[in-house]
C-alpha positions in Angstrom: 121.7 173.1 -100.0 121.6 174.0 -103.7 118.9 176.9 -105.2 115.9 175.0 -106.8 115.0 175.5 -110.0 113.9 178.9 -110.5 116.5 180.3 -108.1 119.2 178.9 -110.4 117.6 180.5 -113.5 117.2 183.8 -112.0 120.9 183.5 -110.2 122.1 182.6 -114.1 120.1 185.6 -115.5 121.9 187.9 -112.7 125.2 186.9 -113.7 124.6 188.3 -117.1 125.2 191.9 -118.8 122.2 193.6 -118.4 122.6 194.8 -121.8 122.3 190.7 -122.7 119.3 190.6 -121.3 117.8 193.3 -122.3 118.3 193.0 -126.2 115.9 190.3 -126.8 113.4 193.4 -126.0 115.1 195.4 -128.7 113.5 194.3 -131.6 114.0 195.1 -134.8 112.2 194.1 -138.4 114.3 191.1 -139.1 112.7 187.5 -139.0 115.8 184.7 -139.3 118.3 184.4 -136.8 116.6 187.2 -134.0 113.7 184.8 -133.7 115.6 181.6 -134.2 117.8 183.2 -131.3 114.5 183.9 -129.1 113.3 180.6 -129.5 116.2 178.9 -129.0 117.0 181.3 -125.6 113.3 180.6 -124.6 113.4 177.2 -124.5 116.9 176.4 -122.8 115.4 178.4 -120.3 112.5 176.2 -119.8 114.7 173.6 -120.1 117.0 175.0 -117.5 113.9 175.3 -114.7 112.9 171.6 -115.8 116.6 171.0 -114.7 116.7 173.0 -111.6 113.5 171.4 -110.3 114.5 168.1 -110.8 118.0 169.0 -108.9 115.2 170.1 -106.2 113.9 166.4 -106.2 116.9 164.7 -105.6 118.0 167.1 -102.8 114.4 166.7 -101.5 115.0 162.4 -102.0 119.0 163.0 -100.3 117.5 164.8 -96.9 114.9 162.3 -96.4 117.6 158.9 -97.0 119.4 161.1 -94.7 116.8 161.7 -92.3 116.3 157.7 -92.3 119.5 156.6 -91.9 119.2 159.0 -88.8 116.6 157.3 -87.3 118.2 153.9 -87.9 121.1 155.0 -85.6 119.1 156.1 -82.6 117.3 152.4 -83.1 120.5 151.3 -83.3 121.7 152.8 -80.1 118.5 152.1 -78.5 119.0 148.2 -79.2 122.1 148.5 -77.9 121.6 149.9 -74.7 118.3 147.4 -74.7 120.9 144.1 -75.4 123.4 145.8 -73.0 120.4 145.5 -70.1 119.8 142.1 -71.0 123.2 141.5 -70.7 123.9 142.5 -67.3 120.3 141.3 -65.7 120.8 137.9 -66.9 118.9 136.8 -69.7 121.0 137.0 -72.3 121.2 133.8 -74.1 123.8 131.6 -72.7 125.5 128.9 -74.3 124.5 125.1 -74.0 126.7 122.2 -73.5 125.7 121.5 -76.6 127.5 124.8 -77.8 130.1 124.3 -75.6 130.8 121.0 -77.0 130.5 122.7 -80.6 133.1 125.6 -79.9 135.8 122.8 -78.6 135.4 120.4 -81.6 136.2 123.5 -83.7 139.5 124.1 -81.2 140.6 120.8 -81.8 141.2 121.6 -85.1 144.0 123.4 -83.9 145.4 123.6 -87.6 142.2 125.1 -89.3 141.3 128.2 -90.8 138.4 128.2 -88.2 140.4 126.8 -85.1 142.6 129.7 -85.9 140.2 132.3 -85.9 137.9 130.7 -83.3 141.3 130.8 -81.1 141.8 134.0 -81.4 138.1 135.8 -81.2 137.6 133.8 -78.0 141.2 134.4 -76.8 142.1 138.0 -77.9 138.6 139.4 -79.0 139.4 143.0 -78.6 142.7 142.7 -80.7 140.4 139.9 -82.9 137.9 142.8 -83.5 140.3 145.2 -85.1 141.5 142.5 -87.4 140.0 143.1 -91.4 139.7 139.4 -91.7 137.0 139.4 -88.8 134.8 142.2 -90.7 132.1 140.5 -91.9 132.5 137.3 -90.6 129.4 135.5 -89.7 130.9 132.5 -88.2 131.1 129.2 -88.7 128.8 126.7 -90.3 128.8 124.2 -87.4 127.9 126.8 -85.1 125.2 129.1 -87.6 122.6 125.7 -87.6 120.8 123.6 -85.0 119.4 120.0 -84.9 116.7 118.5 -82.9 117.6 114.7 -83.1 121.6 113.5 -82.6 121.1 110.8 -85.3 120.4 113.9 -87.9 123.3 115.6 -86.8 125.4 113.5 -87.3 124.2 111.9 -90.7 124.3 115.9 -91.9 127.5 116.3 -91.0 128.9 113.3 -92.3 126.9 114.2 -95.5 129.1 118.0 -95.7 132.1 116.9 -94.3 135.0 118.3 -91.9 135.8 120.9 -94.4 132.5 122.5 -94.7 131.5 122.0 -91.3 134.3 123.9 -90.8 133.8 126.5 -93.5 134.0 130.6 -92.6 130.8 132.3 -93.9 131.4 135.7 -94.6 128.6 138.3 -95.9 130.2 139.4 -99.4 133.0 138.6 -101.7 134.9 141.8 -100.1 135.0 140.7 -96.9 136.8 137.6 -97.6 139.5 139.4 -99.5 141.8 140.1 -96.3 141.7 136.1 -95.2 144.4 135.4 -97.6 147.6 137.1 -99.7 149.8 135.8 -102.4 153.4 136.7 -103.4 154.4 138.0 -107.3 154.1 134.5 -108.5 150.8 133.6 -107.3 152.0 131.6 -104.1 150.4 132.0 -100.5 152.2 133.9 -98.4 152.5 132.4 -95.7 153.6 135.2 -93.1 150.5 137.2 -94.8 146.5 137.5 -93.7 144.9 133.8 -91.7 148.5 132.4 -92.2 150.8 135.2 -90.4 147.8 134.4 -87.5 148.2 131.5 -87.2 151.4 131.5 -87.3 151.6 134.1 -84.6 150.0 131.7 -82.4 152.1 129.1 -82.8 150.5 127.2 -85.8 149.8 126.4 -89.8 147.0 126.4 -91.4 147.3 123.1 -93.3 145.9 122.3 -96.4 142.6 124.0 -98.3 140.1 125.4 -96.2 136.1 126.5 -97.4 134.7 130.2 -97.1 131.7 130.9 -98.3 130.2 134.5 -99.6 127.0 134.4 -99.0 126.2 137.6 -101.6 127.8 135.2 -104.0 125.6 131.6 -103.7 122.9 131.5 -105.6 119.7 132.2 -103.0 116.3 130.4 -102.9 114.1 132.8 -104.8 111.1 130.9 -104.2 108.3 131.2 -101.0 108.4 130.5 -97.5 106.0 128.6 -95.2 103.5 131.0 -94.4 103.1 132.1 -90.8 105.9 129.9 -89.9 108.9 131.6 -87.7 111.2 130.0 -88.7 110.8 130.8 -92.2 111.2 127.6 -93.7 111.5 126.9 -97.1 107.9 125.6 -99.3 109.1 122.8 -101.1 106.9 120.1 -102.3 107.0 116.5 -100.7 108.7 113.9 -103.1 106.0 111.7 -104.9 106.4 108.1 -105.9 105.5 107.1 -109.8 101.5 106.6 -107.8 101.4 110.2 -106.8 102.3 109.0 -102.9 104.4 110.5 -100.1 107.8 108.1 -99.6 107.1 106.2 -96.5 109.1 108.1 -93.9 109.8 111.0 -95.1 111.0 113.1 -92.7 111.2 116.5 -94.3 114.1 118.4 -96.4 117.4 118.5 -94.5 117.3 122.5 -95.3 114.1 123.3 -93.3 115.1 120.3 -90.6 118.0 122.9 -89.4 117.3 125.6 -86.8 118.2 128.9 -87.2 119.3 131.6 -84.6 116.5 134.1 -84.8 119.3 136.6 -85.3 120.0 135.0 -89.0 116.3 134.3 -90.2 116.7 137.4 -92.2 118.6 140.1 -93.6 122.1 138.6 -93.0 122.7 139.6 -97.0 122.1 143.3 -98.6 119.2 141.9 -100.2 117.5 140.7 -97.2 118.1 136.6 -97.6 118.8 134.7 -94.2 121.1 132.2 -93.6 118.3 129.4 -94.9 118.0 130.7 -98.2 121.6 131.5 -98.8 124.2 129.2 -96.8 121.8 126.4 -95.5 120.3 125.6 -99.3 123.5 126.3 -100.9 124.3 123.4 -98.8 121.9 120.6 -98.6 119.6 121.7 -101.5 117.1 119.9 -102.2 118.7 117.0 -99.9 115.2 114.9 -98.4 115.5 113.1 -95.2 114.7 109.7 -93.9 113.9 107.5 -90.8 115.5 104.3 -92.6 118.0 103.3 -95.1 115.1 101.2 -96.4 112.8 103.8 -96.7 115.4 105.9 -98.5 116.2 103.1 -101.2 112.4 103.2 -101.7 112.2 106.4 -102.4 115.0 106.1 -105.5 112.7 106.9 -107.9 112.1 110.4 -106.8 115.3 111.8 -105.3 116.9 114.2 -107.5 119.2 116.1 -105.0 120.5 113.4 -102.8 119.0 112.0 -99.3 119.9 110.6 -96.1 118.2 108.3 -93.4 118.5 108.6 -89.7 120.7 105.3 -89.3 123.3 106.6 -91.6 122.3 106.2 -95.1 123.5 108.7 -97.8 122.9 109.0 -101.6 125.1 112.2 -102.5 123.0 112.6 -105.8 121.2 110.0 -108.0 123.6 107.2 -108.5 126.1 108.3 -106.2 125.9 106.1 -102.8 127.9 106.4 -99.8 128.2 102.8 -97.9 129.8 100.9 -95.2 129.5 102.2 -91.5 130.0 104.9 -89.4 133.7 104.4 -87.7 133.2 107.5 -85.1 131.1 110.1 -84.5 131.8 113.6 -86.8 134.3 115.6 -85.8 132.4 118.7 -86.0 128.6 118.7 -85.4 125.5 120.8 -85.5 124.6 121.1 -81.7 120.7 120.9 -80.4 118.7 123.9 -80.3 118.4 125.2 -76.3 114.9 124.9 -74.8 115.7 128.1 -72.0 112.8 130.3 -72.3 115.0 133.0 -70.9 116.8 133.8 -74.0 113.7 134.7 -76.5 114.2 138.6 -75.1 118.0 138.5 -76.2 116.9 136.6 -79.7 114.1 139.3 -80.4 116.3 141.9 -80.3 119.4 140.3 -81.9 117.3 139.4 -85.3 115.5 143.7 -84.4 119.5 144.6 -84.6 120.4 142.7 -87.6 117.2 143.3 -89.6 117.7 147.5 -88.2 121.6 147.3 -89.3 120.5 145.9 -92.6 117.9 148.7 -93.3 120.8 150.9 -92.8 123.0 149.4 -95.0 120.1 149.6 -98.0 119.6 153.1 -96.8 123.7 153.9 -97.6 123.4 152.3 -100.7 120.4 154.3 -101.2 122.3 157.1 -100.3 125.2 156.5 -102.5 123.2 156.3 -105.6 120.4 159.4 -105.1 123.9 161.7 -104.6 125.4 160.4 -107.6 122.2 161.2 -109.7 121.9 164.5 -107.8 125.6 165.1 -109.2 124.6 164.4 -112.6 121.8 166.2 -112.1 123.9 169.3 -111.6 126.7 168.7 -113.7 123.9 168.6 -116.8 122.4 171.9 -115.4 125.6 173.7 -115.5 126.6 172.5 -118.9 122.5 173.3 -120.0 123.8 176.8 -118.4 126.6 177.8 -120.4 124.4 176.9 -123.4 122.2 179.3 -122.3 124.7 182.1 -121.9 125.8 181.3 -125.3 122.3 181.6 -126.5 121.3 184.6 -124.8 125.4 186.5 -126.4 124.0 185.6 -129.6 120.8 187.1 -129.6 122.4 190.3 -128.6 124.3 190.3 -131.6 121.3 189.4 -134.0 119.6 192.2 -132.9 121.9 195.0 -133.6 122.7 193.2 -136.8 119.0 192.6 -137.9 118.5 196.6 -136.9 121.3 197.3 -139.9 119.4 196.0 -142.3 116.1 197.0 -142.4 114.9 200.1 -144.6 114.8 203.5 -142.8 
């Protein structure tokens, strides 16, 4: 802990000659430089206990971010031991078929970025856990969204595609860094990052492959549905040229997903779920039909694309996607379970993620109060030796000043 204010002044006064000190009392008849000098001295000092208390402040601000982040690690551990509990008495949330179904589709991509990884976290997940291409991984984006109605799920997946069904969503641009390395030229390497895993497992990662940075996509900014848990987005219906709803309208494809309570907020440092980030990124502002014949009605006021229930997709205005379905998607979003023994395990899954993100903004709080602090201090001691300076010349004003007047 550093001196406040005064204490620093006094401390810089002690380390002076006495006789420094002491000559600004030793006055003699000049006017000029003596008094120039005492002012000057005068109001560094001042200066210098401005400086010191403001040092104070931020050491005052660093103990209590401190004293947070403290807290946020006993909630923390307390969560853990709470989850840990849950665990072992049972009502944890357990997987559906549903999910079960959703984590083999993703194997059977045997030659995926995700298969890969999906392979080896359920495989090796201790060794998987150590790996820097796991650290701040949130998973998937099959598995990170739910659907009510099978028809849905697979129209939405058909509208993203394999690839981004498939897609790794990491938290930032950092944490996607490690997935992939490149030789001298610019070329993958393919004994490097994903690639050297896969290969260690007896495959290749063929192709291009999505990840997604959520820090990076541009988020929903506007409001949520008020009251509503889910936290779903509050867009306006479509209206026709007369001012009506479409006929049916089933909703925007970006609030028709379900979210783990765990990811309804503060998946990103500044406190967007996956809905705002990953889910709108996605579909937008993609509106949702019960017919192909309702969708073509409502042409006149789709701007982001739409889809019907029976397999109708408009990628954008203009765009169409025809014919028919030849097989159900690969990779799909699974339904949302109905067990009323897993709301415990949610609560404190989305308490642990919003408490771990707290603590993050609490670090980076951290980070930037010290590095003010530091500046703080760095401007004191340079403020100082001013001082000093000051203070050496007054004694020789005086002495100087003394000369010169008549005896």
């Amino acid at each position: 802990m550093y001196p406040t204010g005064q204490q620093m002044f006094a401390q810089t006064m002690m380390e002076l000659d006495p006789k420094e000190t002491s000559s600004r009392d030793n006055g003699g008849g000049g006017m000029s430089h003596a008094e120039f000098a005492l002012f000057n001295s005068d109001r560094l000092q001042s200066d210098l206990e401005d400086m010191g208390n403001k040092i104070k402040q931020h050491e005052d601000n660093l103990k209590f971010l401190k004293s947070q982040k403290n807290k946020l690690d006993e909630s923390i551990l307390e969560l853990q031991v709470h989850m840990s509990k849950l665990h072992t008495s049972g009502t944890c949330r357990t997987e559906t078929q549903d999910d079960n179904t959703i984590n083999e589709q993703i194997l059977e991509h045997v030659n995926s970025a995700a298969g890969v990884l999906s392979y080896v976290q359920s495989h090796h997940y201790s060794q998987a856990s150590q790996l820097d291409m796991t650290n701040g991984v949130v998973g998937v984006v099959g598995k990170l969204g739910k659907v009510n109605d099978d028809n849905l799920s697979q129209v939405l997946s058909d509208y993203l595609g394999t690839r981004s069904m498939l897609g790794l969503v990491y938290k930032d641009y950092k944490s996607v860094n490690p997935l992939e390395k490149y030789d001298n030229h610019g070329y993958v390497d393919r004994n490097g990052a994903i690639h050297g895993l896969a290969s260690s497992i007896g495959r290749t990662i063929d192709g291009h492959f999505h990840v997604i940075s959520l820090e990076n996509l541009r988020a929903y900014v506007g409001k949520c549905v008020a009251g509503d848990p889910q936290r779903r987005l509050d867009l306006p219906n479509p209206k026709l040229p007369n001012g009506e709803c479409p006929p049916g309208f089933l909703g925007y494809a970006v609030n028709l997903i379900q979210i783990d309570p765990a990811y309804l907020v503060c998946v990103t440092a500044y406190g967007y779920g996956l809905r705002e980030t990953l889910f709108y990124s996605l579909f937008s502002d993609l509106q949702v039909y019960k017919t192909r014949v309702d969708m073509i009605t409502a042409l006149p006021c789709v701007t982001d694309g739409a889809v019907s229930l029976d397999g109708g997709i408009i990628r954008n205005s203009g765009i169409f996607t025809l014919g028919t379905r030849d097989a159900k998607a690969s990779v799909r979003f699974a339904k949302p379970s109905g067990s009323q023994t897993t709301g415990n395990y949610n609560e404190a899954e989305r308490q642990m993620n919003e408490v771990r993100w707290k603590k993050e903004k609490t670090l980076e709080d951290i980070k930037r109060a010290q590095v003010l602090h530091d500046h703080a201090l760095y401007n004191f001691g340079k403020k100082k030796e001013e001082f000093v300076r000051c203070l050496a010349q007054t004694q020789s004003s005086y002495p100087n000043e003394k000369m010169k007047s008549p005896r």
